[in-house]
N, C-alpha and C positions, 0 to 999 in steps of 0.2 A: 577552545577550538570548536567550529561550530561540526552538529550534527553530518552537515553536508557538505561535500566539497564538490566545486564547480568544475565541470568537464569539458571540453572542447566540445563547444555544438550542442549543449544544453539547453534542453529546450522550455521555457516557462507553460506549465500547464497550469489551468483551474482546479478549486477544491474539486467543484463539479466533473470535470474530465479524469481528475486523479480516482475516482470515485468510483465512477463506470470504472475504467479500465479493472478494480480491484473487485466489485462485484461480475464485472464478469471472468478474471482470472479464478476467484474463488469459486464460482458457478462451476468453471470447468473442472476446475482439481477436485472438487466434491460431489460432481456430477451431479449439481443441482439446476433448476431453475434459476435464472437470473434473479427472480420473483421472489424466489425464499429465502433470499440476500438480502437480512434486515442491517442496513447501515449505521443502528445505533446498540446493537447486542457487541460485546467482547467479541474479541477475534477467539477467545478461549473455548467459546458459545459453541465456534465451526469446528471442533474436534481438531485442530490443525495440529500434528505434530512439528518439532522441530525444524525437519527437514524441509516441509513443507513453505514454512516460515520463510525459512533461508532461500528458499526458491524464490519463493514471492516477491522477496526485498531485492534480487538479483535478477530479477525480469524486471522489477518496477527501475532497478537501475540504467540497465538497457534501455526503457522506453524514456526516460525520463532524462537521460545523457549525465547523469551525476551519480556520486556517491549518496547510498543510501544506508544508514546505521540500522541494523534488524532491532538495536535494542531500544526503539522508538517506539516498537509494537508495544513496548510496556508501558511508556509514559503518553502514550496516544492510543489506547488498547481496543477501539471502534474505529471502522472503516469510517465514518464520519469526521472523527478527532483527528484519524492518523491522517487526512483527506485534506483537510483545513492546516494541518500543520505545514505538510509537504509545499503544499499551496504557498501559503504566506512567507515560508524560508524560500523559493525561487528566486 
């Protein structure tokens, strides 16, 4: 069974778009600059806890109109990888 499952109204986004959207999600939750959102460090890099995680993949499903597996963070663990991944399974 694949990582994703398709939702009514799902919408194809870019690695590009997948991208932003996650650097600027993390910006906010970390209260950082968009700027200090290096796309190619570990998402481990961002002190993210848990929950934080769980948010993320549950907003990124929301905007994305599909199911999103959190445990892709591990096997995509850069907002870059996990960016191209999302991308290419649309």
């Amino acid at each position: 069974m694949s990582s994703f499952e398709e939702q009514e109204g799902g919408v194809r986004r870019t690695a590009e778009e997948i991208q932003q959207w996650l650097i600027d999600y993390l910006a906010r939750e970390l209260e950082r600059s968009p700027d200090e959102i290096d796309v190619t460090i570990p998402f481990d890099d961002f002190a993210m806890d848990s929950a934080t995680a769980i948010g993320m993949t549950g907003d990124l499903e929301d905007w994305l109109g599909r199911h999103v597996d959190p445990s892709l963070l591990y096997d995509y663990p850069t907002i870059e990888t996990f960016s191209q991944c999302l991308a290419e399974e649309s």
